[in-house]
VOGU-3710 file (C-alpha; in Angstrom, 3 decimals, decimal comma):
1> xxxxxxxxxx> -25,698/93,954/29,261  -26,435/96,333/32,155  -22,913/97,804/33,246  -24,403/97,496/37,010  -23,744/93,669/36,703  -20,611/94,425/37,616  -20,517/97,638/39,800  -20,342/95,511/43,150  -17,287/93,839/41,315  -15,160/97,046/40,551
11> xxxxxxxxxx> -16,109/98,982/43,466  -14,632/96,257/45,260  -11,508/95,461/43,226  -11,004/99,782/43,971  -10,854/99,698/47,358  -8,453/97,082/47,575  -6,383/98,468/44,859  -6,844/102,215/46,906  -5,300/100,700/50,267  -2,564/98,290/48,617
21> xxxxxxxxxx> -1,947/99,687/45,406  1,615/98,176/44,075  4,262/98,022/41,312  5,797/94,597/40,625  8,635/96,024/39,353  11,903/94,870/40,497  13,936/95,076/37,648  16,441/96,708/39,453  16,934/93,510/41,837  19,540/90,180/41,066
31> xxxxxxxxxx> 19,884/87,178/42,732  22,987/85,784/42,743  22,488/81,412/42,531  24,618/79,040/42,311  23,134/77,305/39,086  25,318/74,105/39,479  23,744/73,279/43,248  20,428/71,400/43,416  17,715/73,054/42,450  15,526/75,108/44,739
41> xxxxxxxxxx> 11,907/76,398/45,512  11,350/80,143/44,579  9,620/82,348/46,896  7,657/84,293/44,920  5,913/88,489/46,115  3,274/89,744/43,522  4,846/87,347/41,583  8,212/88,186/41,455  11,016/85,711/42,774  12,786/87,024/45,880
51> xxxxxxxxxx> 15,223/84,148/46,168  15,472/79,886/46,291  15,036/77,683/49,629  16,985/74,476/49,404  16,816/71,615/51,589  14,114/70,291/54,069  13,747/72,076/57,611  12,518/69,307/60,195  9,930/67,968/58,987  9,348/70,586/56,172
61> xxxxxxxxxx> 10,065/70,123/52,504  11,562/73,241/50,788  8,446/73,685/49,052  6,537/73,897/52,055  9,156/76,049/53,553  8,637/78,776/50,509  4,703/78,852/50,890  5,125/79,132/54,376  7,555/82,723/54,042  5,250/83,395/50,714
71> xxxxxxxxxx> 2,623/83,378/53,626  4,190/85,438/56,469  5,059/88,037/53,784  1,911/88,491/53,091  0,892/88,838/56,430  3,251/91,695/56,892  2,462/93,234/53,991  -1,024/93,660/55,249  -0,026/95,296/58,729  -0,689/98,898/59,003
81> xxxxxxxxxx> 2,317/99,787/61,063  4,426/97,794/59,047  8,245/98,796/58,878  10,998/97,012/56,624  13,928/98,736/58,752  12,896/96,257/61,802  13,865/93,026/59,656  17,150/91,447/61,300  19,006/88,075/61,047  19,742/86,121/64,084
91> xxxxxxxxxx> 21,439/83,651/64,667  19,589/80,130/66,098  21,657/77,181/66,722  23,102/76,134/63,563  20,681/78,065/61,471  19,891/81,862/60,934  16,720/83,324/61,228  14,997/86,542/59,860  12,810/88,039/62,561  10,385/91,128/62,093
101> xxxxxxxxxx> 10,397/92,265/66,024  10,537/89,140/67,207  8,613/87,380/64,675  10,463/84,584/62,603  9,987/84,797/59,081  12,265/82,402/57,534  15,112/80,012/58,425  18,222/79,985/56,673  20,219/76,567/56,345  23,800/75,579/55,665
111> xxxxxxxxxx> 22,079/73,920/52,010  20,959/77,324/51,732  24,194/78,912/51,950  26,248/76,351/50,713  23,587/76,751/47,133  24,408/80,503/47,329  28,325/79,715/48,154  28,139/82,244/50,989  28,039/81,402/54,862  24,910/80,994/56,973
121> xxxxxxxxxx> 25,269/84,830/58,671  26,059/86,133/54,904  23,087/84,899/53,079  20,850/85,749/56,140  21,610/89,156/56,177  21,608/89,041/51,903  17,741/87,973/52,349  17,076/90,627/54,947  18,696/93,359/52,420  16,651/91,654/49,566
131> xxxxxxxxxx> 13,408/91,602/51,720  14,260/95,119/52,594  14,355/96,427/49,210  11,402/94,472/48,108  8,642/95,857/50,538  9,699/99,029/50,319  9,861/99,485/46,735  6,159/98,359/47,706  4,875/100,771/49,898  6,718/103,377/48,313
141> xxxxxxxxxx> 5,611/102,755/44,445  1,955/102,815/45,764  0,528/106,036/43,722  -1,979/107,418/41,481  -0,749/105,919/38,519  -0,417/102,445/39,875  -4,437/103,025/40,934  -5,409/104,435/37,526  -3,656/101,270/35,834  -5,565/98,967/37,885
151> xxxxxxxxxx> -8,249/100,629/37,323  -8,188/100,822/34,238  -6,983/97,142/33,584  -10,415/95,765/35,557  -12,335/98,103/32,506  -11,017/96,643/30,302  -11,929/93,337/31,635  -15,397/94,524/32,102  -15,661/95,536/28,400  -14,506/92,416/27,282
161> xxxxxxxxxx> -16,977/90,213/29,579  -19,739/92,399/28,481  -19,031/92,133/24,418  -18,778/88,400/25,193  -21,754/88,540/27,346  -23,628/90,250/23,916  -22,147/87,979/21,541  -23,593/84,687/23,502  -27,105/86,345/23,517  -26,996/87,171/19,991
171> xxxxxxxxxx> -25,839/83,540/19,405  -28,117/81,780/21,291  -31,119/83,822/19,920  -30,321/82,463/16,416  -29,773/78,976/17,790  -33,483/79,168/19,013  -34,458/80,380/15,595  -33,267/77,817/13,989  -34,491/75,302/16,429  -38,232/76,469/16,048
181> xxxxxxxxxx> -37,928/76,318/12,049  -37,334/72,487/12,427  -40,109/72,039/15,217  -41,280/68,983/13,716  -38,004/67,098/13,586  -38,305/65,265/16,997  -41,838/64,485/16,491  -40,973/62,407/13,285  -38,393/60,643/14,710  -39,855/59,411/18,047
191> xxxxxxxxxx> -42,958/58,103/17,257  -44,685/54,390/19,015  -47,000/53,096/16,336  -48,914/56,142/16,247  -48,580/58,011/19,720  -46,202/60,926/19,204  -43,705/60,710/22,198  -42,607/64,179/21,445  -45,370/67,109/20,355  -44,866/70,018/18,914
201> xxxxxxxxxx> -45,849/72,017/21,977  -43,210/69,631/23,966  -40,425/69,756/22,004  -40,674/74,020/21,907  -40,923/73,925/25,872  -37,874/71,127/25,799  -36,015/73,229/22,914  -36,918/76,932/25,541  -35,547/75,770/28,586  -32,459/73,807/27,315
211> xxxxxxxxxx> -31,392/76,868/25,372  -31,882/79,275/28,629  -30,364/76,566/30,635  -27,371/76,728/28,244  -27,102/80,361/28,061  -27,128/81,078/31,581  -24,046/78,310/32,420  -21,926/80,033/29,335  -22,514/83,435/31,256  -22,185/82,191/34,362
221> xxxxxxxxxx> -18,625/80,525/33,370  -17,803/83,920/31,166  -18,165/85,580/34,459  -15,980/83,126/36,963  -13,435/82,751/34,695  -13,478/87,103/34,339  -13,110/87,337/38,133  -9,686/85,854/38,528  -8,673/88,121/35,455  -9,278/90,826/37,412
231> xxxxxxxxxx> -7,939/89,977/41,114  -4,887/89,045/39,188  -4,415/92,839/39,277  -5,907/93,646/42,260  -2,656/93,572/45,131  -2,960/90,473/47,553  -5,041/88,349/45,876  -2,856/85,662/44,388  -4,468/83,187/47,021  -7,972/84,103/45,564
241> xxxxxxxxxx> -7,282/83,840/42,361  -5,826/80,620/42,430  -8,693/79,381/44,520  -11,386/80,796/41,724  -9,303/78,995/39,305  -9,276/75,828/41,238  -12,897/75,548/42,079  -13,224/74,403/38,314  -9,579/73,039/37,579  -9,686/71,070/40,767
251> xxxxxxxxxx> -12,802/68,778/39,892  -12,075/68,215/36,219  -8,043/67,270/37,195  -9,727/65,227/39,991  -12,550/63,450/37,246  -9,939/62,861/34,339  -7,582/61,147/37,006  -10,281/59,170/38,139  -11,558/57,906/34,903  -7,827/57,553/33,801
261> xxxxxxxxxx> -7,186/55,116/36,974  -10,922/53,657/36,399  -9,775/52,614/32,793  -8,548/48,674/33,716  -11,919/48,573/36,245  -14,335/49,405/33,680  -12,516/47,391/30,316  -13,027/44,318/32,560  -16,600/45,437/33,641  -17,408/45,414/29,885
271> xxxxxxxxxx> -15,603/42,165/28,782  -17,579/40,646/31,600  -20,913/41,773/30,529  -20,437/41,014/26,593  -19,373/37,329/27,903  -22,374/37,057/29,839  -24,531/38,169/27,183  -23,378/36,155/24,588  -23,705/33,485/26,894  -27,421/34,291/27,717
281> xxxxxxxxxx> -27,634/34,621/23,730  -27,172/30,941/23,326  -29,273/29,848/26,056  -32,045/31,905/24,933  -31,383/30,423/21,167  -31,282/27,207/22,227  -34,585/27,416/24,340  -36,216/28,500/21,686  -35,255/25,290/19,768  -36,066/22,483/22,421
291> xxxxxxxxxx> -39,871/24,729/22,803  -40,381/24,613/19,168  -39,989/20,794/18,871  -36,563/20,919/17,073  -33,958/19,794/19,952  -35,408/16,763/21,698  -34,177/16,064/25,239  -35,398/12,571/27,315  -37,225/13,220/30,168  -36,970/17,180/29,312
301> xxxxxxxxxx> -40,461/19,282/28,337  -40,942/21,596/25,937  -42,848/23,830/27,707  -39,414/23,534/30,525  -37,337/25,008/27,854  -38,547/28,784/28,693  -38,855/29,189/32,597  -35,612/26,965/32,872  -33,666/29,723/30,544  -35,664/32,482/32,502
311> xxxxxxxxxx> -34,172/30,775/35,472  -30,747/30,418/34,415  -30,466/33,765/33,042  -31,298/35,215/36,337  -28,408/32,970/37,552  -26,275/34,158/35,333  -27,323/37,833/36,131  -26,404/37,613/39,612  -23,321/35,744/39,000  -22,277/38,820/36,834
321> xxxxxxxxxx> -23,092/41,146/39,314  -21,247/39,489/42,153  -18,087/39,591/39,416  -18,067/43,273/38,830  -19,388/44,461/42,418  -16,020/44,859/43,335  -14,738/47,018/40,191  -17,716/49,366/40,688  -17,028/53,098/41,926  -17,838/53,430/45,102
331> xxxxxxxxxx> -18,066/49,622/46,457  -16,055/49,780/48,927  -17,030/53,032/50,774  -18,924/52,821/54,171  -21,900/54,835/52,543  -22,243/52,113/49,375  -22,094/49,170/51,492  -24,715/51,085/54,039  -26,843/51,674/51,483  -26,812/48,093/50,358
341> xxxxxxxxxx> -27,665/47,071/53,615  -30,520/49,132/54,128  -31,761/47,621/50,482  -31,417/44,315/50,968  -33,188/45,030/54,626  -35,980/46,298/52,675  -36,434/43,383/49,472  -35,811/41,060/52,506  -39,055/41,939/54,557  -41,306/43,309/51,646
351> xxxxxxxxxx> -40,671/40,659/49,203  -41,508/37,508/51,344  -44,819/37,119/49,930  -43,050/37,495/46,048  -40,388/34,819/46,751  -43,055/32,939/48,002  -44,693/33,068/44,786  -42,224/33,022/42,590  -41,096/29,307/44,717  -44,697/28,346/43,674
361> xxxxxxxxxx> -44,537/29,350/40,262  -41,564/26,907/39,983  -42,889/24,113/41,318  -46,116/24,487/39,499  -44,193/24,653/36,116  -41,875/21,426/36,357  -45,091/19,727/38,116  -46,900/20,749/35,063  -50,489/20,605/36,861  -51,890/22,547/33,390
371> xxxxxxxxxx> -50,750/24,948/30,455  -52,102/27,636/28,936  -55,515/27,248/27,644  -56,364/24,208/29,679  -59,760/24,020/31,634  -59,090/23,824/35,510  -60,478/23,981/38,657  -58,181/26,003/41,097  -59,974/26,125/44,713  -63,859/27,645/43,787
381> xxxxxxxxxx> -62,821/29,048/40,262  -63,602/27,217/37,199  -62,231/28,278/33,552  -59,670/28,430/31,274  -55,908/29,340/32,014  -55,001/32,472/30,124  -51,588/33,654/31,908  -49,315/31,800/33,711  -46,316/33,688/35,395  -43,551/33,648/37,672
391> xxxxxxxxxx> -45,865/35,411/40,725  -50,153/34,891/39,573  -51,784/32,665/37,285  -54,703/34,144/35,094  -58,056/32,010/34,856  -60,788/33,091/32,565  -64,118/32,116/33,959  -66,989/30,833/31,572  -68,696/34,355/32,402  -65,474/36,276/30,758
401> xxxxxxxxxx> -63,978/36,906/33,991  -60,390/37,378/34,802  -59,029/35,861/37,897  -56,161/36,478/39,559  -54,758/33,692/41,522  -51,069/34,009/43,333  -49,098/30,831/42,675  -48,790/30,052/46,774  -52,439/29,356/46,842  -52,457/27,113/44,056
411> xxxxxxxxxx> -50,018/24,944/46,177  -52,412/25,165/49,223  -55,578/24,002/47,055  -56,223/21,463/44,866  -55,936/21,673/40,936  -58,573/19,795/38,412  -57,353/19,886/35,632  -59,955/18,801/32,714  -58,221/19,194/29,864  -55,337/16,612/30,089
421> xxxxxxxxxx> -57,659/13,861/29,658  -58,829/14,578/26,487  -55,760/14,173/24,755  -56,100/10,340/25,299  -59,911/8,581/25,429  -61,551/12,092/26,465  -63,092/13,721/29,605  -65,969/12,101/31,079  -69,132/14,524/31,985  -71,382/13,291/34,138
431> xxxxxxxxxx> -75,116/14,117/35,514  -77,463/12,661/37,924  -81,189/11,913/37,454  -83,478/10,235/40,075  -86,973/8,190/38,936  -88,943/6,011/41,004  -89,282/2,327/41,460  -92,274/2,077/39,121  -90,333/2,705/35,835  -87,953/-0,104/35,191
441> xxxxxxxxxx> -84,076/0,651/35,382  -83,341/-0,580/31,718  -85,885/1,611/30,040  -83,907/4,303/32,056  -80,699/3,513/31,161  -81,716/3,481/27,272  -83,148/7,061/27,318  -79,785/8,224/29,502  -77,948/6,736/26,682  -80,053/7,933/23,528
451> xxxxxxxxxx> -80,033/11,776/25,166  -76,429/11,824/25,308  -76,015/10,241/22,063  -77,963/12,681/20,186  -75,992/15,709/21,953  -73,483/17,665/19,903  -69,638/16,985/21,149  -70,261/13,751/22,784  -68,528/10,792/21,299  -69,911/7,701/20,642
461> xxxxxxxxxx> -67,058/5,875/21,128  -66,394/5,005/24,124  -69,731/4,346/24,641  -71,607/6,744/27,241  -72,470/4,558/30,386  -74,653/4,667/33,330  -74,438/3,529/36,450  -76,665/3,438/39,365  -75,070/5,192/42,342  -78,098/4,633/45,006
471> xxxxxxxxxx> -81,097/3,206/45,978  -83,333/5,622/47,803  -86,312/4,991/49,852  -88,528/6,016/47,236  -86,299/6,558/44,199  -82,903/5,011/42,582  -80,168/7,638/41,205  -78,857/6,840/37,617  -75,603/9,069/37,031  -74,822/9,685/33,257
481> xxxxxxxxxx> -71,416/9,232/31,760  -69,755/10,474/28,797  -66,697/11,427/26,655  -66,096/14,176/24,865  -62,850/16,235/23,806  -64,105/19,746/24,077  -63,440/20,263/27,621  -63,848/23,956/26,954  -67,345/23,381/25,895  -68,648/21,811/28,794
491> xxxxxxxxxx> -71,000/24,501/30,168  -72,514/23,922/26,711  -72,497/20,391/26,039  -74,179/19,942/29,919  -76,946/22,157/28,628  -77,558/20,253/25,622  -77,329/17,196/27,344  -79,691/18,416/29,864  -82,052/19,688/27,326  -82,340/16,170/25,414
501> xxxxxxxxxx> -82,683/13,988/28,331  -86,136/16,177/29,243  -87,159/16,083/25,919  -86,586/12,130/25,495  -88,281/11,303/29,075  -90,471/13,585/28,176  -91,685/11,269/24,632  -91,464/8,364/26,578  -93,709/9,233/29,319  -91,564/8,871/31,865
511> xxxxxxxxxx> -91,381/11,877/34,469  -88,658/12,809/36,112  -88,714/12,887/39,694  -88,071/11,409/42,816  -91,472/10,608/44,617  -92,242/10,527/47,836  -94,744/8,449/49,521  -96,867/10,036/52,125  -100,020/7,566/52,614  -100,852/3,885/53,547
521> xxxxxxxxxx> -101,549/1,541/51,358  -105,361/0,602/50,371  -104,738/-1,943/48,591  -102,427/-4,852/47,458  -100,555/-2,866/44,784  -96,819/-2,396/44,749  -94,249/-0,066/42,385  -92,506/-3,042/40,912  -92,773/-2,712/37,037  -94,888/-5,421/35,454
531> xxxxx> -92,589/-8,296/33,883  -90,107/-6,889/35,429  -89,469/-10,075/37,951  -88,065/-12,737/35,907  -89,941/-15,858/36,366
//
């Protein structure tokens, strides 16, 4: 590793270590404590204890009393023209405090003194001597040889980082090595029928960038964790070490105490799901049975059994969700219930014309106006229903096309439905002929009836019928009637049946037609059958 990674790093750490070099010696230093009082706050310089802070101050606790001097020493520490000799006690009401020309550094109390066993003046002026003694053993142990041992401390430090730094590339190269020798490991495993989710080529440009992803945050936390190493020698920079450290202690202390406290949330979230889903479990189960025929309700369908549980389960789902809403992370923060406003605003106005549907598709089920596979007439479309849903129904024309109708406009139009009937007596197909006066209505009515006989699918029983719906001006209309129970067929079977009536008028002589009359009468003639007026 190139050593100018960490040039900016060291000539930095120098400087600081050039203008406040220090020795945290202070052996030569005692406090005397009185160990049976209550027990104080240290305040701590380069990590030494100068002496305990009992007792609250106002509204200050002693702790935040001893940050507070840790603070102002610093402070003083870092002024150029800085002199120990000007640090005197003074009194202040019923407290003493320890000024630096003019500036208060600390307070001392009566629990102060009464810890120490001294008076208020006497421990005052024992903290000014200690204070004395402690900054300038600082300013005067700042030398060449406190320099060179920084220096040569934040080396060190370098060295290590960059053998580390070496050992994770050497590492990581043979964890690539071995990942390419087992390229095909992935692509065995994950496989749909027989689309490979995961190729070769993928998994190698997966396998790359995780292992450079993964390299680069071990070298970037080598590094971060080296830095407060070395401004742990470096004089004044307790505060930023502590702060490098907490950047990463701080959120992991913070996310183990919240999962710790979420603990009692989420085992309920979970008990509350596995209820729900065994419960759905035995809905689903017994669905199954009253659609297959084995449970028999009164007055209940077996085609109910499936969009009933479909609609129960949803039921179900929200009820579950309105259960552990409250338990979730976040549910009752301004920004989660904002942005479950500003959802619900937007399902609300762009699913209108769903709900809508999905009503429809309700109705139409427990109406049941047809099933799948049943021949229908739904507005202008004719054919057979392949798809029914919650939102569209699917009709299949005779001509193999797909049509897409939303459920709403199947409750706006009418619905023939022409396979229902044939489950009892049949469906009856009809067509309409027209032949003139001259050719007398029974003969008629037998070739109707012998051309639908003789066509395939048409049952003989009942009987096909015909009845005569008008009597023209020049012509009387015989409709045809008949069963059959292949509704599906009936683009067919009206062909056939077509095809034999022509051929059957056609034998008997009879045209089919519907004449019109366009000139007067010559003679005395008329279009009355003979012996077809009963005497």
């Amino acid at each position: 590793m190139p050593m100018r990674i960490f040039t900016p790093f060291f000539v930095l750490i120098l400087m600081c270590q050039t203008s406040f070099g220090q020795n945290r010696d202070t052996t030569d230093r005692t406090l005397t404590v009185d160990t049976t009082s209550v027990r104080g706050v240290p305040v701590l310089l380069n990590l030494d204890t100068l002496f305990l802070v009992y007792g609250n101050l106002g509204p200050f606790t002693s702790a935040e009393r001893a940050r507070a001097v840790e603070r102002r020493l610093k402070e003083l520490r870092l002024a150029k023209d800085f002199d120990p000799a000007n640090l005197a006690a003074k009194v202040s009401g019923a407290n003493y405090d320890v000024l630096y020309n003019q500036i208060t550094v600390l307070s001392v109390t009566s629990a102060d003194a009464l810890a120490r066993g001294l008076t208020v003046e006497q421990t005052a002026e024992e903290h000014v001597q200690i204070l004395k003694l402690s900054l300038s053993n600082d300013f005067r142990e700042q030398g060449i040889w406190a320099i060179v041992k920084t220096t040569g401390s934040i080396l060190l430090v370098i060295l290590v980082v960059w053998v580390l730094i070496w050992l994770i590339n050497k590492f990581f190269k043979k964890l690539f090595v071995i990942a390419e020798k087992k390229s095909d490991y992935f692509e065995k495993k994950f496989k749909l029928d027989q689309y490979k989710l995961i190729t070769v080529d993928r998994q190698k440009s997966m396998i790359t960038g995780t292992v450079r992803l993964g390299k680069i945050l071990v070298i970037f936390l080598v590094l971060y964790l080296a830095l407060p190493v070395m401004f742990s020698v470096v004089p004044f920079a307790g505060d930023l070490t502590e702060k490098l450290i907490g950047y990463v202690t701080y959120p992991l202390k913070t996310g183990a105490l919240a999962i710790v406290a979420y603990i009692p949330s989420l085992v309920t979230i979970i008990v509350v799901v596995y209820v729900m889903k065994v419960l759905v479990n035995v809905m689903r189960s017994l669905s199954r049975e009253v659609a297959s025929g084995k449970i028999e309700l009164k007055g209940f369908y077996p085609d109910w059994s499936m969009p009933t549980f479909n609609l129960i389960r949803f039921v179900v789902y929200m009820f579950t969700f309105v259960l552990i809403f409250p338990l979730l992370p976040g549910s009752g923060s301004d920004v989660f219930a904002g942005v479950s406003v500003f959802l619900g605003l937007l399902i609300s106005l762009g699913s209108q014309s769903a709900i809508s549907n999905i009503i429809s598709g309700l109705v139409i089920t427990y109406m049941r106006a047809f099933n799948i596979g049943d021949r229908v007439r739904i507005g202008d479309t004719v054919g057979d229903v392949v798809e029914r849903s919650m939102l569209v129904t699917k009709v299949r024309t005779v001509k193999n096309e797909d049509v897409t109708i939303p459920n709403s406009n199947i409750m706006t139009s009418h619905t023939i439905n022409y396979t229902s009937a044939q489950h009892d007596t049949g469906l009856i197909l009809h067509t309409t002929v027209t032949i003139g006066y001259d050719v007398p209505w029974r003969e008629v009515r037998a070739l109707l009836i012998d051309s639908a006989l003789k066509t395939p699918k048409i049952k003989a029983e009942p009987a096909p019928f015909v009845l005569q719906t008008s009597l023209d001006d020049y012509y009387v209309s015989y409709q045809l009637n008949a069963y059959t129970m292949h509704s599906a067929a009936s683009a067919a079977i009206y062909s056939d049946l077509h095809s034999n009536i022509q051929d059957i008028f056609a034998k008997a002589n009879v045209e089919i037609m519907s004449p019109h009359y366009r000139v007067n009468r010559q003679t005395m003639e008329t279009t009355i059958p003979s012996g077809e007026v009963e005497e």
